[in-house]
C-alpha positions in Angstrom: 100.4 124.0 138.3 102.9 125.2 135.9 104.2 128.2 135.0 105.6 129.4 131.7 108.2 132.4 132.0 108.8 134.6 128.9 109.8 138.3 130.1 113.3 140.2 130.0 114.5 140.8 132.9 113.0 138.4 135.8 113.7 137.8 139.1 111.5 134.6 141.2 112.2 132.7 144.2 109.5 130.0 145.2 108.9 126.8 146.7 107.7 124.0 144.8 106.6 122.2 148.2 103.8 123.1 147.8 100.6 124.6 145.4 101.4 128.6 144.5 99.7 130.8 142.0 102.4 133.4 140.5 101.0 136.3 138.5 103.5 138.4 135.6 104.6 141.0 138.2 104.0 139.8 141.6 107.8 139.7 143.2 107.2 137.7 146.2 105.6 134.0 147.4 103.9 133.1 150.4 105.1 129.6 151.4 103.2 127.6 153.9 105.2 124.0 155.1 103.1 120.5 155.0 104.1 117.4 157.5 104.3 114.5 155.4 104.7 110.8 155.8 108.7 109.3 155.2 109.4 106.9 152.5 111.9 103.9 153.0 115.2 104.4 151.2 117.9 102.0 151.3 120.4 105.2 151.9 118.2 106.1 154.9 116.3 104.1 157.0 113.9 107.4 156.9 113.8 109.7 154.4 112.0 112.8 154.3 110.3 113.7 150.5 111.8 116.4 148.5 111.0 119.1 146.4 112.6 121.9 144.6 112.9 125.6 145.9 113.5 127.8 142.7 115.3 131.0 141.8 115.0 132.2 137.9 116.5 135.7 136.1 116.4 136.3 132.9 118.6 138.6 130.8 118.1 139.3 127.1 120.7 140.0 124.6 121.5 144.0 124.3 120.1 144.1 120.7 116.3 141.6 121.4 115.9 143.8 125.3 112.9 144.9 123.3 111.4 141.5 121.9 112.2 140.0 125.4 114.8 137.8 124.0 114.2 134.2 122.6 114.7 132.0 125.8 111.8 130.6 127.6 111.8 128.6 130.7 108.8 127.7 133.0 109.2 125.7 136.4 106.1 123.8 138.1 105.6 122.5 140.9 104.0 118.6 139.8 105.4 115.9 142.1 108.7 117.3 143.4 109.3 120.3 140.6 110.4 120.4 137.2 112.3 122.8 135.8 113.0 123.7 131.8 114.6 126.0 129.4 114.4 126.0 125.8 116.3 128.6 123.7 114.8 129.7 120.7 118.1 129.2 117.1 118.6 132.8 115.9 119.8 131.9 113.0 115.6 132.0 112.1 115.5 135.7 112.1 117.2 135.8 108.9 114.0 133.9 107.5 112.3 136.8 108.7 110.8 134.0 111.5 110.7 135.3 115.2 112.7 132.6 116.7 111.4 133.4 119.9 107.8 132.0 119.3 109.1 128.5 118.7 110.8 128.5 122.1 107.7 129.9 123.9 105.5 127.6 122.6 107.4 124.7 123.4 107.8 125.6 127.3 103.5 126.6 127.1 103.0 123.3 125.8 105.7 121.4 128.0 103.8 123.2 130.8 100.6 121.9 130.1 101.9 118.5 129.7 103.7 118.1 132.6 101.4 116.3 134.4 99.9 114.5 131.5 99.0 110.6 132.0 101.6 109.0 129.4 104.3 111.5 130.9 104.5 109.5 134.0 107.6 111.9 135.3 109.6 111.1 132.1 111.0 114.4 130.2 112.2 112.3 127.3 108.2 111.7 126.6 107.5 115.5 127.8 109.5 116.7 125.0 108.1 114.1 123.0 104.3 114.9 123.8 105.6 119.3 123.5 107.4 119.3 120.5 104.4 117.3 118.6 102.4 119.9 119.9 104.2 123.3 118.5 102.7 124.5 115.7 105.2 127.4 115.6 108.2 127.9 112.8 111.7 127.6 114.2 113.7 125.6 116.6 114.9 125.6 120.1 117.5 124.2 122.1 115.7 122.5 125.5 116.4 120.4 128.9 114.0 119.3 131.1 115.1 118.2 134.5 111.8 117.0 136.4 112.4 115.7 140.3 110.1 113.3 142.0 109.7 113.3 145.8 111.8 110.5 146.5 114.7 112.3 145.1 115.5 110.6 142.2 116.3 113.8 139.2 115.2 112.9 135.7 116.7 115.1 133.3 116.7 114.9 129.1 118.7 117.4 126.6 118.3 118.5 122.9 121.4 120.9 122.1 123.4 123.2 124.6 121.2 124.4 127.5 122.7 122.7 130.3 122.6 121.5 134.1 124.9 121.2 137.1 124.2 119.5 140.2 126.7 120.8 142.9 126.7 118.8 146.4 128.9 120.9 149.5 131.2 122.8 147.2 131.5 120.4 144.3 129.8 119.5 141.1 128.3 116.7 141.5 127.2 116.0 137.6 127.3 118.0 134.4 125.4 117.9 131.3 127.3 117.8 127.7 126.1 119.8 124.9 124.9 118.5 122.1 126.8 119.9 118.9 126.7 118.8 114.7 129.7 121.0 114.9 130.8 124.0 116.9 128.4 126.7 117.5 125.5 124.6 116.0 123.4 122.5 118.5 121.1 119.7 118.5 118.1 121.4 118.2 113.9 120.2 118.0 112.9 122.0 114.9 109.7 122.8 112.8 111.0 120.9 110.5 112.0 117.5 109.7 115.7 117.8 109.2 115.9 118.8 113.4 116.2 116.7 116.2 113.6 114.8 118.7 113.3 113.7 121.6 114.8 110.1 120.5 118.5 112.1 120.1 118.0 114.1 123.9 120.4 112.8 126.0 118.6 111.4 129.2 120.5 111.0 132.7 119.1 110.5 136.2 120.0 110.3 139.9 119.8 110.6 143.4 119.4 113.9 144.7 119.5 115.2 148.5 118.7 117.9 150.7 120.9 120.7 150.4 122.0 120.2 147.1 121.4 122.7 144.3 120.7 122.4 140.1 122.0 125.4 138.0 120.0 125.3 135.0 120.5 127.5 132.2 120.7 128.2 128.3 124.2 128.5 127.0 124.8 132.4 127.2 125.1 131.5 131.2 127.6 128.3 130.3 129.1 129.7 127.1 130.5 132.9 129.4 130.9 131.6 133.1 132.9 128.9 134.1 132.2 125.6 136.4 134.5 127.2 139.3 132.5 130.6 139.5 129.3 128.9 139.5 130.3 127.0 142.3 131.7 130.2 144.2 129.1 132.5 143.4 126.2 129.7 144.8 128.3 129.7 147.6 127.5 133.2 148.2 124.0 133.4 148.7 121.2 131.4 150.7 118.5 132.7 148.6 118.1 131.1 145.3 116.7 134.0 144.0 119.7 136.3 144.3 121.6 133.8 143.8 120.0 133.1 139.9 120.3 136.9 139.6 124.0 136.9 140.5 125.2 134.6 138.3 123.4 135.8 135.0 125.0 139.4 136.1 128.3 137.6 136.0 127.4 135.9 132.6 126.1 139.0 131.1 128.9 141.1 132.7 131.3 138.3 130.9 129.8 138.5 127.6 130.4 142.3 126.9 134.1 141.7 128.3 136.2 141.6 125.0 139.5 140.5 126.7 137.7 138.2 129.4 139.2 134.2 128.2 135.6 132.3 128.1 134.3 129.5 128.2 132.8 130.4 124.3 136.3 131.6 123.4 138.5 128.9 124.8 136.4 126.2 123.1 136.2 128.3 119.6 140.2 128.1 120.1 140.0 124.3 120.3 138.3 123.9 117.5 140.6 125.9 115.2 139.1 129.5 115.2 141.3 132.3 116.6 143.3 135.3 116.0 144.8 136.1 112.3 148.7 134.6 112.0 150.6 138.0 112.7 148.4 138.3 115.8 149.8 135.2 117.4 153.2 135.9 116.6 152.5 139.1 119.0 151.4 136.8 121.6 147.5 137.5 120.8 144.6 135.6 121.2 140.7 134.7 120.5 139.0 136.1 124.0 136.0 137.7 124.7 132.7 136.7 126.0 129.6 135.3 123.7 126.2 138.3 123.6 123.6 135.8 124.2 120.0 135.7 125.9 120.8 134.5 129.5 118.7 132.5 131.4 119.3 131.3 134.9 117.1 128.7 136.9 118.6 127.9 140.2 117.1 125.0 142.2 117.3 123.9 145.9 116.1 120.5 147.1 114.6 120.7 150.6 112.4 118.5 152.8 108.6 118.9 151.7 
């Protein structure tokens, strides 16, 4: 079963172990544990199956609080979990295009996909099999990150909606965005000119119990950095909170105008900052990014 998420304003924790029904406003998840059989691994002479245990929170952008914002996400719970976020361009509004609907489409149609035949626990061919299937105008940034139970994380990315697998403290494995140049992404489009799921960036590996995926759109990378996601996981046991706390800290960041981003030191690198006369008086480009925040926090543990 899969679950597409559009609302402002969210808050989930869940189990992907096993089967759950969700409804738009319950807040809590009964979660029942299943005995299952070990598979061989040549890590482990035993090893236990996996699955994902899921936080989400959503925050729109102060000006779209109405609309809901133009992420979308959904998480299921096929084979070991997947987990997605697509995030709708903006830039559409000025065609007078909702850019939201693109974005919700593609994670209702990715949903229903999930566990089609020719997927086979690929998200290349999940975005593949979604994006042919989204009859909306506009375009979206996505990843897809879809775990099977012997561990092994598939993940594939169009644009700047990223992942980060942290391991005891550490970040185990990043995603790179996707750029044509700086502050336009790789994006799957309505149109032909866009992206597909040939130019998504595909990387596996093998996870374990215990470790955590940070999923998120780039208003959560664009405005917190590596070092205070990996502190702020630190801090909680439920993924849950621990989803809601760090897209307070992004959104927290974003309306800081003298907080030194990640948006703002990477806008620096690339040539934009402060008029001349400015630097001379020692000033510089800072300040957060206002963005649609989404937050998908994932724990593997022992089906």
């Amino acid at each position: 079963m899969s679950i597409p998420m559009i609302r402002a304003s969210i808050s989930r924790s869940l189990s992907l172990s096993l089967p759950f029904t969700l409804s738009s406003t319950d807040e809590s998840f009964s979660r029942r544990k299943r005995q299952l059989s070990c598979a061989p691994s040549e890590l482990n002479p035993v090893r236990s199956e996996v699955s994902f245990r899921v936080g989400t929170h959503l925050i729109p952008h102060p000006n779209k609080v109405d609309r809901g914002g133009e992420d979308a996400f959904f998480v299921s719970n096929y084979d070991g979990g997947v987990i997605a976020v697509a995030d709708g361009v903006s830039g559409w509004a000025e065609q007078n295009v909702d850019p939201s609907l693109f974005s919700r489409e593609l994670m209702s149609n990715a949903s229903y996909l999930v566990g089609d035949e020719e997927v086979k626990n690929d998200p290349q061919i999940l975005l593949k099999k979604a994006h042919a299937a989204t009859s909306s105008i506009g375009s979206a940034t996505v990843i897809v990150a879809m775990l099977e139970r012997n561990g092994i994380l598939k993940i594939a990315n169009v644009g700047d909606c990223g992942l980060r697998v942290i391991r005891e403290g550490q970040i185990l494995f990043s995603t790179s965005p996707q750029e044509h140049y700086f502050d336009c992404p790789y994006q799957l489009s309505s149109e032909m000119v866009g992206q597909t799921y040939l130019d998504a960036a595909v990387s596996s590996m093998e996870l374990m119990e215990g470790d955590t995926i940070v999923m998120g759109s780039d208003g959560l990378f664009d405005n917190v950095f590596d070092h205070e996601i990996v502190s702020t996981i630190a801090k909680y046991r439920d993924v849950a909170e621990a989803a809601k706390a760090l897209t307070n800290l992004a959104s927290n960041h974003s309306m800081d105008s003298n907080f030194d981003s990640p948006y703002s030191f990477e806008a620096r690198s690339k040539g934009y900052d402060v008029p001349l006369w400015k630097k001379i008086l020692g000033m510089k480009l800072t300040g957060g990014k206002l963005d649609d925040i989404t937050v998908i926090v994932s724990q593997v543990v022992s089906s």
